[in-house]
Structure formats: structure tokens, C-alpha cells
ROGU-878258 format. One record per residue (C-alpha): x, y, z. Coordinates in steps of 0.001 Angstrom, whole numbers, plus 500000, padded with zeros to 6 digits. Last residue first. Layout:
N
XYZ ...
This chain:
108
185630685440333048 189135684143331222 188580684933327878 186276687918328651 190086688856330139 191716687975327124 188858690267324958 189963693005326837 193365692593325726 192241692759322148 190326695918322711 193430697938324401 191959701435324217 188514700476323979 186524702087321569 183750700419321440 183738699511325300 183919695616326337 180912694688328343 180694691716331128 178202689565332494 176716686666334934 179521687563336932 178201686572340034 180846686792343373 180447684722345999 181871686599349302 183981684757351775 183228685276355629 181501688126357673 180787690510355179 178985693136356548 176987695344354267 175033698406355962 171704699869355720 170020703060357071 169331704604354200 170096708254353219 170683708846349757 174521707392349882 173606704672351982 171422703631349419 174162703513347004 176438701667349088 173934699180349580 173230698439346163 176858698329345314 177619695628348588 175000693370346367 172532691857348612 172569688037348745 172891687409352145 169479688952353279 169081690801356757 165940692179358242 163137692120356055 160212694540355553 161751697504357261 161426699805354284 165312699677353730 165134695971354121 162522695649351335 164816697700349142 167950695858349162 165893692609348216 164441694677345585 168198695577344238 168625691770344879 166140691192342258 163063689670343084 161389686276343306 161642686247346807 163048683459348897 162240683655352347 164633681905354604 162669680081357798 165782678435359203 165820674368358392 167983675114355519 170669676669357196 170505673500359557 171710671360356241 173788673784355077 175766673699358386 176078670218358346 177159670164354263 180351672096354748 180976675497356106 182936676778353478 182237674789350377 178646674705351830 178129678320352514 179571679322348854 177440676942347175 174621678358349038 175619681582348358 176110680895344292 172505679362344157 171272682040345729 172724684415342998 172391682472340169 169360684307338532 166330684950340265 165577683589344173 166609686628345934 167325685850349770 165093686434353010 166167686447356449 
């Protein structure tokens, strides 16, 4: 198993896994041999395409969609809740309600 250790992302799972499962099951999780790599998770995505690593939990269900889309054999199972990072957010120039869109920065 192997996880991407840039940005918030593995931080958000294992929040996610102990909120859910509570601190017991984090506590084996972390006796598992989990390689972080210092990748994205778009790299993540890609080193289980070639066959490099066999599952990771924090691969983006866009990443894989996309790869399934040119070929790869990859899928995205969620099998309990999903941590979502929103580390980001654009508002368009000419956006057609721009002070709206501004509420929901607001509240992200």
C-alpha cells in the first residue's frame, strides 16, 4: 500500500480512518508497511498503473477515471467515507453570479 505524503492528503485519510474507525484501528494501520511517497497522488495513480504498487487510499477518483478512460486497468472503490481536500477554489472572471460565488469561498 503506499500513500502520497505532499500536501494534506494523508493527513486528511488518517484523520478520516480514526474518526471512523477510532484510534485501535489506526494504531494497527500503522504497524502495516505503508509507503509514503513524496509524490502527488496523480504519481501515486501512476505507479499502480505500471504495477509498482498495488492499492493507495489517497488516489483521487478523477485521476482514476481519467486513466480508465485511456486504457488503464485501475478502479476506485470506496469502501467507507471519503476525505475530501479542498486545498483550493477559483471564481471565473466573468462569473454570472460573482457575489454568490464569493458566499460559497465563504463557506469552503
Amino acid at each position: 500500500m503506499a500513500i502520497s505524503s505532499l500536501s494534506v492528503t494523508a493527513a486528511n485519510w488518517v484523520g478520516t480512518m480514526l474518526l471512523t474507525h477510532g484510534i485501535d484501528f489506526v494504531r494497527k494501520l500503522g504497524q502495516q508497511q505503508i509507503r509514503p511517497y513524496r509524490v502527488t497522488a496523480r504519481a501515486v495513480a501512476n505507479l499502480m498503473i505500471s504495477g509498482e504498487v498495488a492499492l493507495s487510499p489517497t488516489t483521487y477518483l478523477s485521476h482514476v477515471q481519467a486513466s480508465r478512460a485511456q486504457g488503464a486497468t485501475l478502479a476506485w472503490v470506496a469502501p467507507g467515507p471519503v476525505p475530501v481536500t479542498d486545498t483550493s477554489v477559483a471564481v471565473a472572471v466573468k462569473a454570472p453570479h460573482p457575489h454568490a460565488a464569493m458566499l460559497f469561498v465563504d463557506f469552503l
